[in-house]
C-alpha positions in Angstrom: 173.7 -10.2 42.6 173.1 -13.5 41.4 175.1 -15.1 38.3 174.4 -18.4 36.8 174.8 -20.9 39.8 176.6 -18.7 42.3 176.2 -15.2 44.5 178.8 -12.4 43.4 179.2 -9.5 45.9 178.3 -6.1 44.8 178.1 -3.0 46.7 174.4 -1.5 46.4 174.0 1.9 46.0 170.5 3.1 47.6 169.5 6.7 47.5 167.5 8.4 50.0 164.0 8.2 48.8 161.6 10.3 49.7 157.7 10.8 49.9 155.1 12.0 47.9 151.1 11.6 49.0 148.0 12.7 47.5 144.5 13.4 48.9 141.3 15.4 47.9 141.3 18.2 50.7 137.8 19.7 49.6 135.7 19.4 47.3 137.6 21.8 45.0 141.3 21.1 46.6 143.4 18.3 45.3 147.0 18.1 47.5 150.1 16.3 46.9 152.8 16.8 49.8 156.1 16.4 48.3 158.4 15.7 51.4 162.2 16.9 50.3 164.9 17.2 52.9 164.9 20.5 54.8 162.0 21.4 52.8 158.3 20.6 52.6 155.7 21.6 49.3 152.3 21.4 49.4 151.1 22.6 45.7 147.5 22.2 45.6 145.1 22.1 42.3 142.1 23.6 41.3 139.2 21.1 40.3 139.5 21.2 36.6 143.1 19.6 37.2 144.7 22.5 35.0 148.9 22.8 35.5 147.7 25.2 38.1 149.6 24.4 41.7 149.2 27.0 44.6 151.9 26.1 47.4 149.9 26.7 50.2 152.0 24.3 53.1 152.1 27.5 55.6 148.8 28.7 55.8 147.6 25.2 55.8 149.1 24.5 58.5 152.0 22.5 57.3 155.1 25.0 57.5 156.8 23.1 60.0 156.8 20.0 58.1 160.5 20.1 57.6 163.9 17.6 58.1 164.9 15.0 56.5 161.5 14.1 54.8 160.9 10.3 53.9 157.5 8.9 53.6 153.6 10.6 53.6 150.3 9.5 54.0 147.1 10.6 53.3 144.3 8.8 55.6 141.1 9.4 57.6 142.8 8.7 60.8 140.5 10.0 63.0 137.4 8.4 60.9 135.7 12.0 60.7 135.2 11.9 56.5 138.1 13.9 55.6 141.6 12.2 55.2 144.7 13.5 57.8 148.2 13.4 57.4 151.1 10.8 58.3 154.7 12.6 57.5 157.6 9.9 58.4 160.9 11.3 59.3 164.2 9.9 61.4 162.5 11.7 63.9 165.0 14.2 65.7 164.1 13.8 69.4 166.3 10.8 69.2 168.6 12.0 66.5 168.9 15.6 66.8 168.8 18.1 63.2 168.6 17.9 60.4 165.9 15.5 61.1 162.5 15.9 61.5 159.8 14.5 63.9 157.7 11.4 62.4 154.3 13.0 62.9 150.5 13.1 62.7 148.6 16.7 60.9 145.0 16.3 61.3 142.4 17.9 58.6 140.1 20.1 60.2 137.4 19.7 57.4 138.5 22.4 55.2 141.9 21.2 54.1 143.7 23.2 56.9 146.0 20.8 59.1 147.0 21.3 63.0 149.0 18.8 64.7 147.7 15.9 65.9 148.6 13.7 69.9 148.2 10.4 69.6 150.4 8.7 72.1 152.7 8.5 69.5 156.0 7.4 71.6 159.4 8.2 69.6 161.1 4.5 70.4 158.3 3.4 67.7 160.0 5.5 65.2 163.5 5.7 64.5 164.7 5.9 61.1 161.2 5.4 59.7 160.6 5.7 56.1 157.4 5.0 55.9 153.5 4.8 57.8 150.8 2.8 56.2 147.6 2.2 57.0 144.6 -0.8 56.9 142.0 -1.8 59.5 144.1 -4.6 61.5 141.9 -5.7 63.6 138.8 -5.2 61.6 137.6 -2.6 64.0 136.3 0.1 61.5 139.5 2.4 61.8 143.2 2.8 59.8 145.7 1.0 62.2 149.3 2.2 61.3 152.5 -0.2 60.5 155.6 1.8 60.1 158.5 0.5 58.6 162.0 1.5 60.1 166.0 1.4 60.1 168.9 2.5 58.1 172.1 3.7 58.5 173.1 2.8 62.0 169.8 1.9 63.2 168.0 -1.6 63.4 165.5 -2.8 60.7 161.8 -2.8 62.0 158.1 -3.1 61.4 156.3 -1.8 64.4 152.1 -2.2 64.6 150.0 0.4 65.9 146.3 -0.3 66.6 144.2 2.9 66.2 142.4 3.6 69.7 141.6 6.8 69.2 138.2 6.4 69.7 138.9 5.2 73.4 141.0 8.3 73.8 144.5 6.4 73.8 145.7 7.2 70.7 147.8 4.9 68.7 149.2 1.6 70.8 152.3 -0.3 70.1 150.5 -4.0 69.6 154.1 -5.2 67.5 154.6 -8.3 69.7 151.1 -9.1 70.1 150.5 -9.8 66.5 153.8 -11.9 66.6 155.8 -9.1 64.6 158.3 -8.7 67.2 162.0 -9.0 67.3 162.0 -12.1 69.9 
């Protein structure tokens, strides 16, 4: 904290935060995935936005969206018109429970989702919080940058080009873009 001409130490208290995204899923479907820890919503509107919310996560295919719950994303990853899912997590096949698995859910063009392999390799996510997307390279598809660290883990922005389209998924490109650590 800064007073007058000098720094004063200060211990910061930072809560876990976690994620909320939105997305049409059809034409009469509006979603917003709340990510909580050990638990996962999906409540879904009718058109007329009316307080009604159905929470439909299982049978659209996002009942195993569960751990510690941190960041999501809606986005056409796949470039097929209708926007997939980017849930960011600690990722627990480097951490163990209660933490989840930083993963992909792809729309199958009627707002039902089924998990999606991309290449994604787990030493690009540890302790991420967050996945957000642009078009990098200009290429006409949503390249990912995922923000990680916390707690005892190192601080990190890691790139991923979208190469989907050449069937190799998404590809760590950090240190080419001059992101990296070095």
């Amino acid at each position: 904290m800064h007073s007058r001409s000098h720094f004063i130490p200060f211990r910061a208290f930072l809560p876990n935060i976690t994620g909320v995204g939105t997305a049409f899923l059809a034409s009469s479907l509006c979603a917003q995935v709340l990510s909580v820890p050990d638990n996962n919503d999906l409540p879904v509107s009718n058109s007329d936005f009316t307080d009604l919310y159905l929470q439909v996560a299982e049978p659209r295919g996002l009942g195993g969206v569960v751990g510690y719950g941190r960041g999501a994303s809606f986005v056409d990853i796949d470039n097929d018109g209708d926007d997939d899912l980017f849930v960011a997590d600690t990722d627990g096949r480097l951490f163990g429970p209660p933490f989840g698995i930083s993963m992909i859910y792809v729309n199958d063009g009627s707002g039902n989702f089924l998990p999606g392999e991309f290449n994604l390799n787990p030493a690009d996510f540890h302790g991420t919080w967050v996945g957000s997307f642009a078009d990098y390279d200009n290429d006409g598809d949503p390249d990912m940058m995922v923000g990680n660290g916390g707690y005892t883990n190192y601080s990190s922005l890691v790139l991923l080009e979208n190469r989907i389209d050449q069937n190799q998924g998404f590809v760590n490109v950090t240190d080419e873009a001059g992101l990296g650590q070095g």
